[in-house]
N, C-alpha and C positions, 0 to 999 in steps of 0.2 A: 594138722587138721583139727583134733583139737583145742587149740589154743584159736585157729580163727573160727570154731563155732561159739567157743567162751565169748571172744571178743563182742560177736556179734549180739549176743545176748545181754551184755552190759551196757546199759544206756549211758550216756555222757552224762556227768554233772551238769544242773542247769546251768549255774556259772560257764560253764565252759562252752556248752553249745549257742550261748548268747556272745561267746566273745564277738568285741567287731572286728569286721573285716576291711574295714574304710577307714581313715583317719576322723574324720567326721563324722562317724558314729562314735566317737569315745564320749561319751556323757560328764557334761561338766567340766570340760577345760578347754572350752570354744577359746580361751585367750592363749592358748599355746598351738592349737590342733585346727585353728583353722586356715583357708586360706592365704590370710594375710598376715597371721601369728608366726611364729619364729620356727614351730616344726613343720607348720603347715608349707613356709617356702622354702626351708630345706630341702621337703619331700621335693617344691618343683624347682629348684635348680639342680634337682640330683644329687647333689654335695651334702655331705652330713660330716659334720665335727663332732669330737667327744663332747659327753654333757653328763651332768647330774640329775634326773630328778628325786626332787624333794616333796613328798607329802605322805599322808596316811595310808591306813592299808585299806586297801580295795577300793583305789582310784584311779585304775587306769594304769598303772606305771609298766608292768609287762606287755599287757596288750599293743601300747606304745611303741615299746624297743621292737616291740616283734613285725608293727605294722611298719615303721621306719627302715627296716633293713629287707623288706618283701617288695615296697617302693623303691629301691635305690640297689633291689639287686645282690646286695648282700647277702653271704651265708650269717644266719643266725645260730649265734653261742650262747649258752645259756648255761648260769653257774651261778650257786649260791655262797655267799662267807660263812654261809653257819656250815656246812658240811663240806664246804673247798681247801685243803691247803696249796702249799707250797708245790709239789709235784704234779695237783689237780692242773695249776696256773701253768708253770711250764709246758705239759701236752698240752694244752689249749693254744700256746703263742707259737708251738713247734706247729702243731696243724695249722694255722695262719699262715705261716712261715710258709708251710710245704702248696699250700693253698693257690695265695698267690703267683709262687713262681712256676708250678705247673696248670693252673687252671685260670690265673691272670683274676681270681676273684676274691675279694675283699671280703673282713670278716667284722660283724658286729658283736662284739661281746657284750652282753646283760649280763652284768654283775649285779644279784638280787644281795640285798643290806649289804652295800658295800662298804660301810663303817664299820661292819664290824671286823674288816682284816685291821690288820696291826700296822704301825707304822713302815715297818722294813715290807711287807705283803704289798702295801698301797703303795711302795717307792718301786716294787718290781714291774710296775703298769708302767711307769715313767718311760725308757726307752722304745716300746713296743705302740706304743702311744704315738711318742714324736717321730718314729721312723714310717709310721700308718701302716704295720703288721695287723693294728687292730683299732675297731672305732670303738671305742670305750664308753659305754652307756649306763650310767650307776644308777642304782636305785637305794634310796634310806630315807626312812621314818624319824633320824635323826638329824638335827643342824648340822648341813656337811662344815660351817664355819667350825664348829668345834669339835668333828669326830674326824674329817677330812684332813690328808694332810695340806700346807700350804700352796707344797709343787704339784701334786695334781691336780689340785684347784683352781691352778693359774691356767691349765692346760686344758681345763673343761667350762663350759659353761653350765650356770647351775638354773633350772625351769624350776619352778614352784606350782606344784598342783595343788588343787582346792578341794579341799573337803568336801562331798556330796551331801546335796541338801535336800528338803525335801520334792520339789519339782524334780529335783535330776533323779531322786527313788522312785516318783511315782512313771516316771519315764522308764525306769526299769522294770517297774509291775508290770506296767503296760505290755511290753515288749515279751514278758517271760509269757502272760496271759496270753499273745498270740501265739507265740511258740508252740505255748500248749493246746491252746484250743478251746482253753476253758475259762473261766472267771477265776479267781482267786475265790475264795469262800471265807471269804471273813467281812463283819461289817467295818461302815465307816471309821467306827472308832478305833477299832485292831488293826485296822490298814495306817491310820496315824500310828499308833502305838509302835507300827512295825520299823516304821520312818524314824523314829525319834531314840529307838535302843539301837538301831542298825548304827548311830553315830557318824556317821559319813561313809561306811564302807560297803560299796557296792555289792561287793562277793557275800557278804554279810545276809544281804536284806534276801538278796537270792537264792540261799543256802537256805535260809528261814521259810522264804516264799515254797521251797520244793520240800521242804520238812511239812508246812501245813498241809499239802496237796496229799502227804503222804500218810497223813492223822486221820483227814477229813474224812468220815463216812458220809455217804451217798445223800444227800440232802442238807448234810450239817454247813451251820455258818458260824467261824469262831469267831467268838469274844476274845477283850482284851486277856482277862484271864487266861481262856486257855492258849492263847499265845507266849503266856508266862508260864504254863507248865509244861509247851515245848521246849523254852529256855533254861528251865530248871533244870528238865532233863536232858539236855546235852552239857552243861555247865559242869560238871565232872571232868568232862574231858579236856585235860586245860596242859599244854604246853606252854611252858615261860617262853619259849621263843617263836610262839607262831600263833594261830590264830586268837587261843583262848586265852593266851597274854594278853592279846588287845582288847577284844569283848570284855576281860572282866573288869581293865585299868576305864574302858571307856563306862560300865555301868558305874563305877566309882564316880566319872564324873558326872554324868548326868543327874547321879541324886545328891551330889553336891550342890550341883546348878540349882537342881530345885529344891535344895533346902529340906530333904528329907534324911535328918540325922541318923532315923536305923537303917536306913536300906541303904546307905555310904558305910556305916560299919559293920553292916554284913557283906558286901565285896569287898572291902579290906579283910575283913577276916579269913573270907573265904580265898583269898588271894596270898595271905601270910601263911596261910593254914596246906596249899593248896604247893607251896615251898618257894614264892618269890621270895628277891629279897629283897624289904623292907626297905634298902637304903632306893632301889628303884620308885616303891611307890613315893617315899617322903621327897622325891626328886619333884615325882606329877604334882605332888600336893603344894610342892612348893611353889611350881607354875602355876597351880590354880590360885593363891593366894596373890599373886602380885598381877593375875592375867582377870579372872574373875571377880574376886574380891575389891582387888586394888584401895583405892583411897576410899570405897564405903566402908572399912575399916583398915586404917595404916595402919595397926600392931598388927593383922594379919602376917605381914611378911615378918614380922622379929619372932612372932609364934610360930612361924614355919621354922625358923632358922633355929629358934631355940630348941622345938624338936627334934630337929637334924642333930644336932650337938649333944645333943642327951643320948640320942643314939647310938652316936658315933663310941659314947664313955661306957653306956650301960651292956651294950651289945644286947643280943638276944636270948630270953625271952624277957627280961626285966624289960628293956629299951624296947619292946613291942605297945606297951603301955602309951609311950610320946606318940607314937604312928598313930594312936587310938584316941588321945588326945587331941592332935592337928585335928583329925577326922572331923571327930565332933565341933570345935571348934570352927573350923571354914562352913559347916554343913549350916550352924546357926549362925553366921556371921552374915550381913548383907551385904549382897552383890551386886558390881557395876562394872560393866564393859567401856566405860566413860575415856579412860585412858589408852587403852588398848585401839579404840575406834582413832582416838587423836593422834595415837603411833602413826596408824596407815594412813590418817588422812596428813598428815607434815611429812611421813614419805614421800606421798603421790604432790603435794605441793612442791616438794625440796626437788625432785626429778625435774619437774616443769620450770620450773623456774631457774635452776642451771646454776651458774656461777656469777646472780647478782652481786655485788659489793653492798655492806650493812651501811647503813646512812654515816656519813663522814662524823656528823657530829658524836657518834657513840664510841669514835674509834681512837687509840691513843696517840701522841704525837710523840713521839722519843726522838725523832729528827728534826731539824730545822727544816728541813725541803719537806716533811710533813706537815709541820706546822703553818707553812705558805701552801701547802695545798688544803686548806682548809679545817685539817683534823683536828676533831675535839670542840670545834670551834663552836659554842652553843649549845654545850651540855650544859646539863642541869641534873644535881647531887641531890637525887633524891632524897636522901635521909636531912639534907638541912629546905627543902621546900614543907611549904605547908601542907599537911595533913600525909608527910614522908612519902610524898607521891608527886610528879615531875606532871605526870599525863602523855610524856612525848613517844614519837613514833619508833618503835624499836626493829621495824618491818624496813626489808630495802625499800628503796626511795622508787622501783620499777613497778611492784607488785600493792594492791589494796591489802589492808588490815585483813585478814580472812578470821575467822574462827574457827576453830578445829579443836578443841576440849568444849564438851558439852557434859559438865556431872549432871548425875542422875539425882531426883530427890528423895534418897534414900540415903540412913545411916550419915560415915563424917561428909558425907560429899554434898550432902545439905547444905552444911554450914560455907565448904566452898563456894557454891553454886551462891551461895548468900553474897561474898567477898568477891567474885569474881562481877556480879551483879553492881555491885558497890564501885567496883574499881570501873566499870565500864562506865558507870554514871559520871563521875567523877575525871574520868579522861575527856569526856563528849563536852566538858562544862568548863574543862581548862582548855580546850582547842577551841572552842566557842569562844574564851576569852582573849586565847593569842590572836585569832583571828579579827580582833573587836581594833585591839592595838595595831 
């Protein structure tokens, strides 16, 4: 009796009373969850295969597994790598086991960070998996290429969820502000502010939205500030493995992004201090120097590396110094996503376009039966043409010239953005001249 008058007097987390309940309300991964996306017609052929998703924290990824096996009928399992061993996994495939062959129903496992079991852990999924004791639905924050083993990899498909941006947070204000009944109470600018530290994680911005609701006295409308002195004071409570791991790696980034040198070495501090380790942040620093920074300055990534290796010699606390270094470093260094944009877009080109053949003339002839099919035939050795530049077409012969690297005019990529200007001038004026001929 008492336990369900407790219950009933503890209100749900906002998080949790906004989960959705439809595949199509999951916010922000309409390219997976919708109708004609890949979970979207799992759900309606009924059939669901194992899968991975991959993306950040508080995008969806529970809500998912739980909504895909409530559609398809499933009993939902639910288990974490940070507090599952070996014993936890076994009664989970025994009740599968006992599942099925008395109740004829099928069981989805959520495996939340599933990278972080071990290789022998990740190989015990293997038979349970290929015999359909259990549909196997991973979740991780990490590249499953490099945390996953190979064989459950081949056995899963891997989804990539997207980072929440800001429409997909103000879609969540929205949504919490009905819930509630009330407006949120902060102005324009705090409601940005709230968007932009949440960092993509939904659970985040809503944890925060129900923290202001609960500061707010009767009239009061916060500022950005007092948004930051709700943040300061929960920022204490910090787990390396779960929420405030992520909040503080993500205010790391953001004032890296924006180039504000102390407020990047006050979350690293606060994050070294707080007893991460060190070799984890100098990992994010390192993605931030070849993802953020990139070619606005290429020594970034050998000052990343070279930190790392100072670390690795000096250990800690001397080797805390490099970590503070990078820091500073990447914080004043200018920033371009120039690269990183041209990764995805020669992906989404390289997908589409399949398995062209590269124009015959760029290709080598080592066979005679080569050589009469044309290869090679009409090269031209750039380094002996004038001005060490050919001009010719290095695109398959099926597909137009695209552009896909667009440097920024900031820092070295100036000088690229100079070169690559030069070099397009200069191709457009020798294909003007072949064409003359």
């Amino acid at each position: 009796m008492e336990e369900t008058l407790f219950s009933a007097n503890i209100k749900r987390p906002l998080a949790d009373r906004l989960r959705p309940k439809e595949l199509n309300e999951v916010v922000g991964q309409d390219h997976l969850v919708g109708t004609d996306a890949p979970l979207g017609r799992m759900i309606k052929s009924g059939k669901i295969t194992s899968f991975i998703l991959w993306g950040p924290p508080g995008c969806g990824k529970t809500t998912i597994a739980r909504l895909m096996a409530e559609h398809t009928n499933l009993y939902f399992e639910q288990i974490s790598a940070v507090f599952s061993g070996v014993a936890d996994l076994k009664r989970v495939f025994q009740y599968a086991q006992d599942r099925r062959a008395n109740q004829g129903k099928g069981t989805l496992l959520f495996v939340d960070e599933i990278h972080r079991f071990n290789k022998s852990q990740q190989d015990g999924f293997l038979p349970y998996v290929e015999d359909g004791t259990i549909i196997l639905v991973g979740a991780t924050t990490e590249n499953p290429s490099f945390e996953l083993n190979a064989a459950l990899l081949s056995r899963c498909q891997v989804f990539v969820l997207n980072r929440l941006n800001a429409d997909n947070f103000e879609e969540l204000l929205q949504r919490a502000e009905k819930e509630s009944g009330k407006k949120l109470p902060v102005d324009e600018d705090a409601r940005e502010f709230m968007k932009s530290v949440a960092d993509g994680d939904g659970r985040y911005i809503l944890n925060l939205a129900e923290s202001i609701w609960s500061y707010a006295q009767e009239g009061e409308i916060f500022n950005k500030e007092n948004i930051m002195n709700i943040i300061r004071s929960r920022a204490p409570v910090y787990d390396k493995g779960r929420d405030g791991h992520y909040n503080l790696i993500s205010a790391v980034h953001k004032s890296l992004r924006g180039s504000d040198v102390d407020a990047a070495l006050y979350w690293v501090a606060r994050m070294i201090t707080a007893g991460e380790d060190p070799k984890y942040i100098l990992r994010r620093l390192t993605r931030f120097a070849i993802e953020d920074v990139s070619l606005a300055d290429p020594n970034a990534v050998s000052q990343a590396i070279a930190c790392w290796e100072t670390y690795d010699r000096l250990g800690s606390p001397e080797g805390d110094l490099a970590v503070m270094q990078l820091t500073a470093y990447l914080a004043t260094a200018p920033k371009s996503v120039g690269v990183y944009k041209a990764m995805y877009a020669s992906f989404d080109l390289a997908k589409k376009t399949g398995s062209l053949m590269p124009p015959k003339n760029i290709l080598n002839a080592p066979t005679k039966l080569m050589k009469q099919l044309g290869y090679s035939d009409g090269y031209e050795y750039d380094p002996d043409c004038e001005d060490g530049f050919s001009g010719a077409n290095y695109f398959p012969d099926g597909i137009k010239r695209t552009k896909l690297y667009h440097p920024v005019d900031r820092g070295f990529e100036r000088e690229i953005k100079k070169r690559i200007e030069y070099f397009d001038k200069l191709r457009a004026e020798k294909q003007a001249q072949k064409k003359q001929k």
